[in-house]
C-alpha positions in Angstrom: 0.0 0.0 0.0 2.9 2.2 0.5 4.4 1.8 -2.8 1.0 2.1 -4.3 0.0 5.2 -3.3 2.4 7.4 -4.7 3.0 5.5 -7.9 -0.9 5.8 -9.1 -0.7 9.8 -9.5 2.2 9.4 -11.2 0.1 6.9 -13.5 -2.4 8.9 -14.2 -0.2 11.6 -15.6 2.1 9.2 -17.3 0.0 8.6 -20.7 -1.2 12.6 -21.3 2.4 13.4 -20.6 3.2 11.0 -23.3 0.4 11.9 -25.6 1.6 15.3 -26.0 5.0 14.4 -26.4 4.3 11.8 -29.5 2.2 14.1 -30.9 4.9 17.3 -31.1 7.7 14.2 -32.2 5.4 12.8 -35.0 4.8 16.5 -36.8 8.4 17.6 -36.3 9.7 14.5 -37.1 7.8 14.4 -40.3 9.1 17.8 -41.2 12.7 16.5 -40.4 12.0 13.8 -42.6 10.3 15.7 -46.1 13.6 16.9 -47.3 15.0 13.1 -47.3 11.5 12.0 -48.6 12.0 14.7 -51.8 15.7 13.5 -52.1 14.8 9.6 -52.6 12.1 10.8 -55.4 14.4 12.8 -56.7 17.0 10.1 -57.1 14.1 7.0 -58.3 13.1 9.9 -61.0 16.8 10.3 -62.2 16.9 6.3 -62.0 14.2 6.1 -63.9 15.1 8.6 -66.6 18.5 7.1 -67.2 16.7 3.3 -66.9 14.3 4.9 -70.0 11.5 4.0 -67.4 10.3 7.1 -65.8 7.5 6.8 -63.7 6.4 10.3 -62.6 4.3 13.0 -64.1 4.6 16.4 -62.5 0.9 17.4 -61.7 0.3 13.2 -60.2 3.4 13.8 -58.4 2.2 17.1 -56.7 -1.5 15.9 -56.4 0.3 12.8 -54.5 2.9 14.9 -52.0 -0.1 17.7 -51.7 -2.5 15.2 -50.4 0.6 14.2 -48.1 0.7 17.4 -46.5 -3.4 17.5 -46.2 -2.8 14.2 -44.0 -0.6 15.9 -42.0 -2.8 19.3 -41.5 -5.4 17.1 -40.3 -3.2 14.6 -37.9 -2.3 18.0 -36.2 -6.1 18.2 -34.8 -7.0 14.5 -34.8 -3.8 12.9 -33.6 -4.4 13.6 -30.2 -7.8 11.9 -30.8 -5.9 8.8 -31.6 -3.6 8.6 -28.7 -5.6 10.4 -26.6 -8.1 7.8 -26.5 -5.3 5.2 -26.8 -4.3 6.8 -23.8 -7.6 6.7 -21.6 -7.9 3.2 -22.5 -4.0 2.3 -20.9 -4.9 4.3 -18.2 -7.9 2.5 -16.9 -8.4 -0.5 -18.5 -5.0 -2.4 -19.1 -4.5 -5.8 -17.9 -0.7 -4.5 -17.2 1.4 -1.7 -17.5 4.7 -3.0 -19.6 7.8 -1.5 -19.2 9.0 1.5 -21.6 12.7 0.6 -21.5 12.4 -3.3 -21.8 13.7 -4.2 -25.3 11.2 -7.0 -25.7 8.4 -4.7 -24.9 9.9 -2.7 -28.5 9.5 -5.3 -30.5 6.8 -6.5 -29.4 4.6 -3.9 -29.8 5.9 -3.5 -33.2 4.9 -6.7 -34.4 2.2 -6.1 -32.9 1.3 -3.2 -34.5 1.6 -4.6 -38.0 -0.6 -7.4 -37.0 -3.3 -5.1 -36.2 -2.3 -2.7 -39.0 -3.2 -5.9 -41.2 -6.4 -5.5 -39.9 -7.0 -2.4 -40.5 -5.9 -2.2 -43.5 -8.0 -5.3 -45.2 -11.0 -3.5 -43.3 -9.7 -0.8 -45.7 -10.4 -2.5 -48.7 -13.2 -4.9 -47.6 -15.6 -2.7 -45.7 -17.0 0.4 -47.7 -16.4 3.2 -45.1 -13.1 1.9 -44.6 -12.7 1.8 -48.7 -13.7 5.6 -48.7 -10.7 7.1 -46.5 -8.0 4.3 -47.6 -9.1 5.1 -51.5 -7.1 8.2 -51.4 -4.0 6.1 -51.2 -4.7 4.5 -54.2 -6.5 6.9 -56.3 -2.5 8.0 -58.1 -2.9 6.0 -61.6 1.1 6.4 -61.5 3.0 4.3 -58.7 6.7 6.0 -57.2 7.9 7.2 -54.0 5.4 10.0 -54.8 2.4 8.1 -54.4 3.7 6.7 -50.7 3.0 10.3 -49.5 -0.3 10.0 -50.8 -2.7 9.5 -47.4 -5.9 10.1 -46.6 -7.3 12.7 -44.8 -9.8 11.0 -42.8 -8.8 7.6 -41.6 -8.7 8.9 -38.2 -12.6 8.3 -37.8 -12.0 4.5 -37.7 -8.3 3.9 -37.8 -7.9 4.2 -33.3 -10.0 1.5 -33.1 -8.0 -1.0 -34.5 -5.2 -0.4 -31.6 -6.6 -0.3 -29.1 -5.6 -4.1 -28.1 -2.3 -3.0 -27.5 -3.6 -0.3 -24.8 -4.9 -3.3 -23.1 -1.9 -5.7 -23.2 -0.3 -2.4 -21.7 2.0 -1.0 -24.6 2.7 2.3 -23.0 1.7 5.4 -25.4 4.8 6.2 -26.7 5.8 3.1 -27.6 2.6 3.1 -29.5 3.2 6.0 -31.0 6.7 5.5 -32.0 6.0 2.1 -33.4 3.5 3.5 -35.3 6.0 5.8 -37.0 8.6 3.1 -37.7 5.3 0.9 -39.5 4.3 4.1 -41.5 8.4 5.1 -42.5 8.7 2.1 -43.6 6.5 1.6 -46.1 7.9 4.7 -48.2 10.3 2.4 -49.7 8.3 -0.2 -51.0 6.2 2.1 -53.5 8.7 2.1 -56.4 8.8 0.3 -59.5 12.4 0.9 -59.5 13.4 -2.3 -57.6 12.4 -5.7 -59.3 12.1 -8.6 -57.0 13.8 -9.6 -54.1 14.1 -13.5 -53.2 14.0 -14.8 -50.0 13.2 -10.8 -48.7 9.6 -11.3 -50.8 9.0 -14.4 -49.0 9.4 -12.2 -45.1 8.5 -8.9 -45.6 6.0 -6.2 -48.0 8.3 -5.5 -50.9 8.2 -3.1 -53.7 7.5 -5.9 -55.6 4.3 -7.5 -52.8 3.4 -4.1 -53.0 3.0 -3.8 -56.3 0.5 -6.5 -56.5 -0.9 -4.2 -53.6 -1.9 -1.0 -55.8 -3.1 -2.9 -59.2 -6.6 -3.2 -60.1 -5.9 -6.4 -62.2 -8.2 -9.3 -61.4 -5.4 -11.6 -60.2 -3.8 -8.6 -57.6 -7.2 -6.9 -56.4 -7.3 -6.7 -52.3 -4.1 -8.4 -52.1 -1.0 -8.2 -50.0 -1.8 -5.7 -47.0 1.0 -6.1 -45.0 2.9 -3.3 -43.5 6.2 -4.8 -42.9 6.0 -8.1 -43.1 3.9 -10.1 -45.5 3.6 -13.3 -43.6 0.0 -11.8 -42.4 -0.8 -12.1 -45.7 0.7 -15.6 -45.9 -1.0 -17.1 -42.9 -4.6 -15.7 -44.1 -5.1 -16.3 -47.6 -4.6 -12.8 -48.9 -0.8 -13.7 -50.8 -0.5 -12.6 -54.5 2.4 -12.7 -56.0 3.5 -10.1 -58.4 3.8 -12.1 -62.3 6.1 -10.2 -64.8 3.4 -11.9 -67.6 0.7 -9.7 -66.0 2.2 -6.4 -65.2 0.6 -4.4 -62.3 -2.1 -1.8 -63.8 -2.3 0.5 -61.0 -5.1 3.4 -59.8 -8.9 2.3 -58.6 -11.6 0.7 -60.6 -13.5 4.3 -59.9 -10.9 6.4 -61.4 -10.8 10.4 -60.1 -9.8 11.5 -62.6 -8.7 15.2 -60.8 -5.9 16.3 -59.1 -7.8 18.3 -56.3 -7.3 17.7 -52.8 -10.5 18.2 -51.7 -12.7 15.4 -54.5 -9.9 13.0 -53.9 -10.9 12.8 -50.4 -14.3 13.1 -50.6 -15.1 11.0 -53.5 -16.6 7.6 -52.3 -18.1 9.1 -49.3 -19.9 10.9 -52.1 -20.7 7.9 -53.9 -22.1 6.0 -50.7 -23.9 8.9 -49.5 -25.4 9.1 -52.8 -26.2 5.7 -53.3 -27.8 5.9 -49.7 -30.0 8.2 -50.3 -31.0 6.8 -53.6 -31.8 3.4 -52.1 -35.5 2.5 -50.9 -35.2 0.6 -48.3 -33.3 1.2 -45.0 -31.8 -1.5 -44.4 -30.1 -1.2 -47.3 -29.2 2.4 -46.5 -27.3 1.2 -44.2 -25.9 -1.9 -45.9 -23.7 0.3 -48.6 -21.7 1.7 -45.9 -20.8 -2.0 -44.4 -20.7 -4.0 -47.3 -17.6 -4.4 -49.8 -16.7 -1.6 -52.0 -18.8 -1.4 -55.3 -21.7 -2.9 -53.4 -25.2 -1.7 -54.3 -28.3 -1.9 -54.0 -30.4 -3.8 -56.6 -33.0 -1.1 -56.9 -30.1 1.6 -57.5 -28.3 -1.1 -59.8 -31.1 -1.0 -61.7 -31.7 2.7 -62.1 -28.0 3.8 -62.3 -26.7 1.4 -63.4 -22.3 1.9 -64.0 -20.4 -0.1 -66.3 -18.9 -3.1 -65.8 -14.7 -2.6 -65.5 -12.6 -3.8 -68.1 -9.1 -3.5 -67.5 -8.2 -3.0 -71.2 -10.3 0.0 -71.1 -8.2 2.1 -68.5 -7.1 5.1 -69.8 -5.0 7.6 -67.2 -5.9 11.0 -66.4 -3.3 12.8 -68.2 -4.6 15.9 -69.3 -2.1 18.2 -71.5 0.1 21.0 -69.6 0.8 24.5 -70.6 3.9 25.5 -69.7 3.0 28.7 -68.2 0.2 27.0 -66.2 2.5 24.4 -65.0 5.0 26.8 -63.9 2.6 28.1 -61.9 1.4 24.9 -60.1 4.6 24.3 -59.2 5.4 28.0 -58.0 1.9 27.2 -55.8 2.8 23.6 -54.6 6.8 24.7 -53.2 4.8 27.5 -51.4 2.1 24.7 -49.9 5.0 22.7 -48.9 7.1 25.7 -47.1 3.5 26.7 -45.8 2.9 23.3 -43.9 6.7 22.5 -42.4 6.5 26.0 -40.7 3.0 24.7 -39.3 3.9 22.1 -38.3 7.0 22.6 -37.0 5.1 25.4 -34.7 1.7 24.5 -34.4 2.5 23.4 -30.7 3.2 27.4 -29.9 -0.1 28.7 -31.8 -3.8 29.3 -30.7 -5.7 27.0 -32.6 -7.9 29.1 -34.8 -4.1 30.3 -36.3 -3.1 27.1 -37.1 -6.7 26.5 -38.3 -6.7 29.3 -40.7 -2.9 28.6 -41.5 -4.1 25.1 -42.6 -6.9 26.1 -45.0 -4.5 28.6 -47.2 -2.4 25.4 -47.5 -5.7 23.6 -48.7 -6.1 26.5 -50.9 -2.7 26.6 -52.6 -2.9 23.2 -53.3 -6.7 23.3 -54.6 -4.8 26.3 -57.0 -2.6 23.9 -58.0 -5.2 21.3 -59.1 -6.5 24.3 -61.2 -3.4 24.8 -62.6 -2.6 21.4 -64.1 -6.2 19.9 -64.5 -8.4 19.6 -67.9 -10.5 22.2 -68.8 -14.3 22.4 -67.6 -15.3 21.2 -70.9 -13.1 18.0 -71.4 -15.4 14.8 -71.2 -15.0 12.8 -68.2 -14.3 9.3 -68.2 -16.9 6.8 -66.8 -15.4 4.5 -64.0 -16.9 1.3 -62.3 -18.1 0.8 -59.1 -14.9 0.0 -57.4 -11.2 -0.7 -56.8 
């Protein structure tokens, strides 16, 4: 009882301590780690031009970073949602508290965390509202280092959910949250087309080549391979492609965008959901498009807007022509977006919320301009696109 007493305040304090400390290390971090992020593209683009096997095209390549900083803008408000909850639930309801400076504990909760990142990411792909905020990821029709940047902007609705097993095995919060950065760093790598396959290393762990398979909306690779860093999940459960050099890798979503802008790339299927939702006639069914598998619909809206069936030899890319001038001025727009969001959030910790508010949405805007900048005009058809991807 002695040893008890004095210990539990400290407790209590222990994971909002940590919170806000994993929270300030995860922006700044992030900004420490653009420039080598820009570098590494950089150097696959020079790769790939001298291979005669360039993969990037300036405006996908923007859209892609841009939507990377729009991630970010938003993790500033929501991350402490996250790990604040993550944190409430360690505090009160774990069967243990595990040491911070126990190796073991480390590793751990990193395999751990790709476990239940497996998880979450299938539900990503399997269950519609998932399929709306992971979408963004996989929206780019071009696959690089570029399009690892490319995150969603609302996964944080469901995403704390899927760790909160680790709050109740007693993972303390910043090992959480540090873990959770090593998972996410990681995967930069793997999204490049630069690096062919990788023998026994395939067999362990998500590759460029695993991941591959990931991103394409072939037959053979759809909702495959969701590993983080290692692919044994994937393995164990029945969710293994691997990648076939006589089939290559078509990559984007079966519902193409076909925009750069910020904004419609991460509201699209929430759009498409809502509207089939409303559209349906009976409720259960209302309910059912949000819970079912992507490209799920009812047979009443089926019937009545009906979409065509997806053909893969039918994909075209979004690739609308660029004026120089125009393009100049994207790009002019897009360095300023990116200066714009490392001074936010390398200070957001100092300012009153509404600044760092109102700083955020002139980011939003600048990269929205930039959209403008490089997109088709008004009066270009739009391509039709199935249900899903």
């Amino acid at each position: 009882m002695v040893i008890s007493g004095p210990a539990r305040p400290q407790c209590r304090r222990f994971p909002h301590q940590s919170t806000a400390a994993v929270t300030l290390t995860s922006a700044q971090i992030i900004v420490l780690a653009t420039p080598v992020f820009l570098a590494l593209i950089a150097v696959e683009w020079a790769v790939g031009r001298w291979r005669g096997r360039d993969t990037y095209r300036w405006p996908d390549a923007m859209a892609s970073i841009g939507l990377g900083m729009v991630n970010q803008l938003v993790a500033v408000g929501t991350r402490l949602f996250g790990i604040g909850f993550y944190a409430l639930v360690f505090e009160h309801l774990a069967l243990q508290r595990l040491p911070v400076d126990a190796w073991w504990v480390w590793v751990g909760a990193l395999v751990g965390y790709d476990f239940l990142y497996y998880g979450y990411h299938r539900f990503g792909h399997r269950v519609a509202l998932g399929w709306a905020a992971h979408a963004v990821h996989h929206q780019s029709e071009d696959y690089n280092l570029s399009t690892a940047l490319r995150q969603t902007g609302t996964g944080f609705l469901t995403s704390w959910v899927f760790y909160l097993p680790l709050a109740l095995a007693g993972v303390p919060p910043v090992v959480f949250g540090t873990v959770a950065l090593i998972d996410l760093l990681y995967q930069f790598w793997v999204h490049t087309q630069q690096v062919g396959k990788l023998g026994w290393f395939d067999r362990w762990f998500c590759s460029p080549s695993n991941h591959r398979v990931h991103h394409a909306v072939n037959d053979r690779y759809l909702d495959k391979n969701y590993g983080g860093i290692l692919i044994v999940w994937d393995r164990l459960f029945g969710t293994f492609a691997e990648e076939d050099d006589a089939e290559p890798c078509v990559y984007g979503t079966r519902s193409p965008l076909r925009s750069w802008n910020p904004v419609a790339a991460n509201l699209q299927v929430y759009r498409e959901l809502l509207s089939d939702s409303r559209r349906a006639t009976r409720w259960a069914d209302r309910l059912r498009v949000w819970i079912e598998p992507p490209g799920w619909r009812p047979a009443d809206v089926a019937a009545r807007w009906p979409k065509p069936a997806f053909e893969l030899a039918r994909v075209e890319r979004y690739d609308p022509p660029q004026q120089p001038v125009r393009l100049a001025a994207a790009v002019v727009l897009f360095v300023a977006a990116l200066g714009v969001t490392s001074v936010l959030l390398w200070h957001v910790h100092r300012w009153p919320a509404l600044q760092g508010l109102a700083v955020g949405l002139v980011v939003v805007a600048l990269l929205v301009g930039v959209a403008w900048f490089t997109s088709a005009p008004r009066t270009a058809p739009r391509g039709a696109g199935a249900a899903r991807a």
